[in-house]
C-alpha positions in Angstrom: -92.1 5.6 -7.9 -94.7 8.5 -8.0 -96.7 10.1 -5.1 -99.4 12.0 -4.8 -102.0 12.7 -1.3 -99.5 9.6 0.2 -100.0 7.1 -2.9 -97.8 5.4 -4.1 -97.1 4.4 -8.4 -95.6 1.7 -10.4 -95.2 2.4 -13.1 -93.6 0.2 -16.5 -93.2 1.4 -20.0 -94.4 -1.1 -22.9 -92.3 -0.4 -25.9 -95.0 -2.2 -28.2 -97.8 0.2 -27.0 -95.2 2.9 -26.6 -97.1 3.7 -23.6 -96.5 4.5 -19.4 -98.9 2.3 -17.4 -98.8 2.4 -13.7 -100.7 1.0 -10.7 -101.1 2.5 -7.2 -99.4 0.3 -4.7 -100.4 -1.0 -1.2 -104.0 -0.9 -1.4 -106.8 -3.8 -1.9 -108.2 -2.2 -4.7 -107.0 -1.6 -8.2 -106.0 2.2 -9.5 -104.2 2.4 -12.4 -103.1 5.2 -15.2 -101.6 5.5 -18.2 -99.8 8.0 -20.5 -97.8 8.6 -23.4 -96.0 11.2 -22.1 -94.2 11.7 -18.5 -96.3 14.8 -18.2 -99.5 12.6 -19.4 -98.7 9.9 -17.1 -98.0 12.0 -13.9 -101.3 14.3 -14.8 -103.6 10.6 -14.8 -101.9 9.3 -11.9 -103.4 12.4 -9.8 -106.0 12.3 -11.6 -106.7 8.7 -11.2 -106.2 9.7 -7.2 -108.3 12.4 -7.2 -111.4 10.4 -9.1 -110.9 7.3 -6.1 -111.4 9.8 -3.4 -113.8 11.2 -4.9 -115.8 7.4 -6.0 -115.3 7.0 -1.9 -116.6 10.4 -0.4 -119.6 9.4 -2.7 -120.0 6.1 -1.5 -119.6 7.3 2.3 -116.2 5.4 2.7 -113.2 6.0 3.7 -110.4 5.6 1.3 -107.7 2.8 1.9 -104.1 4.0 2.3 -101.1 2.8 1.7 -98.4 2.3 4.6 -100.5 2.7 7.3 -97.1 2.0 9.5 -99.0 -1.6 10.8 -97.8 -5.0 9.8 -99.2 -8.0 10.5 -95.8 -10.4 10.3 -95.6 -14.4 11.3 -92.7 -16.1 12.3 -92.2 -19.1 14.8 -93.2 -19.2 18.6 -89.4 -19.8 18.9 -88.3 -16.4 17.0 -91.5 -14.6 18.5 -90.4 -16.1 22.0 -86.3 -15.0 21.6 -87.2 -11.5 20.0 -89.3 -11.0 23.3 -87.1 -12.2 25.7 -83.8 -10.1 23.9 -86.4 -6.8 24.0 -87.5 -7.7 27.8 -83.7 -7.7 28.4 -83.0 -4.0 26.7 -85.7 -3.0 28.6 -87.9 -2.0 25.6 -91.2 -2.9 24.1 -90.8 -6.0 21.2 -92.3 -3.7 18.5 -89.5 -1.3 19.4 -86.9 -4.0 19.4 -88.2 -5.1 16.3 -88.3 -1.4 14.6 -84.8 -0.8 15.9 -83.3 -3.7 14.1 -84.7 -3.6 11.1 -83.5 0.1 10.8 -79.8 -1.3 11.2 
Protein backbone atom coordinates (compact mmCIF):
# COMPACT_ATOMS: atom_id res chain seq x y z
CA UNK A 1 0.00 0.00 0.00
CA UNK A 2 1.02 3.64 -0.68
CA UNK A 3 -0.04 6.88 1.16
CA UNK A 4 0.03 10.18 0.50
CA UNK A 5 -2.32 13.40 2.33
CA UNK A 6 -4.13 10.06 4.14
CA UNK A 7 -4.83 8.10 0.71
CA UNK A 8 -4.54 5.06 0.38
CA UNK A 9 -2.95 2.78 -3.12
CA UNK A 10 -3.37 -0.48 -4.72
CA UNK A 11 -1.42 -1.08 -6.64
CA UNK A 12 -0.74 -4.50 -9.18
CA UNK A 13 2.02 -4.95 -11.68
CA UNK A 14 0.91 -6.44 -15.29
CA UNK A 15 3.86 -8.27 -16.65
CA UNK A 16 2.24 -7.95 -20.33
CA UNK A 17 2.24 -4.15 -20.13
CA UNK A 18 5.30 -4.25 -17.97
CA UNK A 19 3.65 -1.57 -16.14
CA UNK A 20 2.50 -0.46 -12.12
CA UNK A 21 -1.20 0.52 -12.05
CA UNK A 22 -2.78 1.47 -8.86
CA UNK A 23 -6.12 2.79 -7.57
CA UNK A 24 -6.87 4.91 -4.45
CA UNK A 25 -8.82 2.92 -2.02
CA UNK A 26 -11.92 3.81 0.18
CA UNK A 27 -13.43 6.42 -1.77
CA UNK A 28 -16.74 6.61 -4.16
CA UNK A 29 -14.81 7.89 -6.83
CA UNK A 30 -12.22 6.46 -9.09
CA UNK A 31 -8.27 7.75 -8.81
CA UNK A 32 -5.96 5.81 -10.38
CA UNK A 33 -1.97 5.96 -11.60
CA UNK A 34 0.41 4.25 -13.33
CA UNK A 35 4.15 3.86 -13.88
CA UNK A 36 6.85 2.05 -15.17
CA UNK A 37 9.05 2.62 -12.58
CA UNK A 38 8.61 2.59 -8.56
CA UNK A 39 9.77 6.12 -8.65
CA UNK A 40 7.23 6.76 -11.76
CA UNK A 41 4.51 5.16 -9.96
CA UNK A 42 4.89 6.70 -6.51
CA UNK A 43 5.52 10.33 -8.33
CA UNK A 44 1.65 9.76 -10.30
CA UNK A 45 0.13 8.48 -7.30
CA UNK A 46 0.82 12.04 -5.55
CA UNK A 47 0.33 13.47 -8.34
CA UNK A 48 -2.87 11.85 -9.11
CA UNK A 49 -3.80 13.17 -5.30
CA UNK A 50 -2.66 16.35 -5.74
CA UNK A 51 -4.77 16.90 -9.27
CA UNK A 52 -8.22 15.43 -7.20
CA UNK A 53 -7.93 18.05 -4.58
CA UNK A 54 -7.26 20.37 -6.70
CA UNK A 55 -10.52 19.12 -9.52
CA UNK A 56 -12.46 19.61 -5.90
CA UNK A 57 -11.28 23.02 -4.43
CA UNK A 58 -12.31 24.04 -8.03
CA UNK A 59 -15.55 22.57 -8.01
CA UNK A 60 -16.20 24.07 -4.30
CA UNK A 61 -16.33 20.45 -2.78
CA UNK A 62 -14.87 18.85 -0.34
CA UNK A 63 -12.79 15.96 -1.11
CA UNK A 64 -13.86 12.38 0.09
CA UNK A 65 -11.52 10.56 2.47
CA UNK A 66 -10.76 7.43 3.13
CA UNK A 67 -11.23 5.83 6.74
CA UNK A 68 -13.20 8.37 8.10
CA UNK A 69 -13.15 5.98 11.45
CA UNK A 70 -17.35 5.48 10.83
CA UNK A 71 -18.86 2.23 9.84
CA UNK A 72 -22.04 1.58 9.06
CA UNK A 73 -22.20 -2.47 10.01
CA UNK A 74 -25.60 -4.79 10.05
CA UNK A 75 -25.99 -7.71 11.89
CA UNK A 76 -29.19 -9.35 13.63
CA UNK A 77 -31.47 -7.70 16.28
CA UNK A 78 -30.33 -10.80 18.24
CA UNK A 79 -26.39 -9.98 17.98
CA UNK A 80 -27.22 -6.08 18.07
CA UNK A 81 -29.48 -6.94 21.23
CA UNK A 82 -26.51 -9.36 23.13
CA UNK A 83 -23.61 -7.00 22.10
CA UNK A 84 -25.71 -4.29 24.03
CA UNK A 85 -26.68 -5.99 26.87
CA UNK A 86 -22.78 -7.61 27.38
CA UNK A 87 -21.48 -3.63 26.97
CA UNK A 88 -24.49 -2.39 29.40
CA UNK A 89 -23.03 -5.00 31.78
CA UNK A 90 -19.06 -3.72 31.47
CA UNK A 91 -20.46 -0.57 32.03
CA UNK A 92 -19.33 0.88 28.71
CA UNK A 93 -20.89 2.39 25.60
CA UNK A 94 -21.67 -0.60 22.65
CA UNK A 95 -19.43 1.22 20.12
CA UNK A 96 -16.65 0.93 22.74
CA UNK A 97 -17.50 -2.73 23.39
CA UNK A 98 -17.46 -3.26 19.98
CA UNK A 99 -13.90 -1.35 19.28
CA UNK A 100 -12.50 -3.18 22.23
CA UNK A 101 -13.16 -6.58 20.77
CA UNK A 102 -12.30 -6.28 17.56
CA UNK A 103 -8.78 -4.94 18.79
CA UNK A 104 -8.38 -8.44 20.51
Amino acid sequence: MMKYKGYFGQVAYDDEAKLFHGEVVGLKDIITFQGTTVKELEQAFRDSIDDYISWCKKRKEKPEKTFSGNLRLRMSPELHANLALEAAKLGVSLNEFINEKLHK
